[in-house]
N, C-alpha and C positions, 0 to 999 in steps of 0.2 A: 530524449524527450525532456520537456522543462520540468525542474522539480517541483517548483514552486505548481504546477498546474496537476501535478501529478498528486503530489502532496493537497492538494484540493479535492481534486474526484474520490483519495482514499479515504481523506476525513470526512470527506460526503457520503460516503458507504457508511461509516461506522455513525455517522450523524441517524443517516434513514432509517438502521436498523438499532436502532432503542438504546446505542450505548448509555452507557453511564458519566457521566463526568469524571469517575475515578480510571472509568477504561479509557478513556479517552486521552486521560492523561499519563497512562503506562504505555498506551499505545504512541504517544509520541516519546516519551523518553529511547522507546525501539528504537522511532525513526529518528533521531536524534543520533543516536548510538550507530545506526547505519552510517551516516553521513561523515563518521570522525573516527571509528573503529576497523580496520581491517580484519574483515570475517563475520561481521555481525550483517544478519538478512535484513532485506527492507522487509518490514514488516506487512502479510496479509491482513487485511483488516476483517475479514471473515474466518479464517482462522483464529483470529485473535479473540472474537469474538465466543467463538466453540473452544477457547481455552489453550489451544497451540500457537506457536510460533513459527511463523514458515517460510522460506524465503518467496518472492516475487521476481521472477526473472525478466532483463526488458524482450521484448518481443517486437516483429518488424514493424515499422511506420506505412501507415494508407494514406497519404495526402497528410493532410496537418494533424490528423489524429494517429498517436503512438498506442501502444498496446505492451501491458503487464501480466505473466502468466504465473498464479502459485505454482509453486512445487508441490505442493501436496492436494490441492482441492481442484489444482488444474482451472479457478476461477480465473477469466480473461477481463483485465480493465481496461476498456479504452479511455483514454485519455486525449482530449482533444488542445490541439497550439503544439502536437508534440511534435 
């Protein structure tokens, strides 16, 4: 799935539900750290949200829309272009 589009739907979770501009901005240094780090989770944004860090595993593609599943909260994102 594209990241750029993925990376859109999560920051639009963490937008919808009331982050802070401080979370928002630890939450991308995550994804940041995903992207350049071997070992580091892509960051759930609901998780991150309730105070853990958890990975996102990618999940199969339905037509142009991809799918993200936590490790821990089991929450599914679809992501669509993916």
């Amino acid at each position: 799935m594209a990241l750029e589009g993925m990376h859109r739907e999560l920051r639009g979770y963490l937008d919808g539900n009331g982050a802070t501009v401080a979370q928002i901005v630890a939450w991308q240094d995550l994804w940041d750290c995903a992207h350049v780090r071997t070992g580091y989770p892509m960051p759930c944004p609901k998780c991150f949200l309730e105070g853990e860090v958890s990975r996102l595993e990618p999940g199969s593609s339905v037509g142009d829309i991809g799918r993200a599943q936590c490790q821990r909260c089991h929450t599914v994102f679809e992501i669509s272009g993916g």
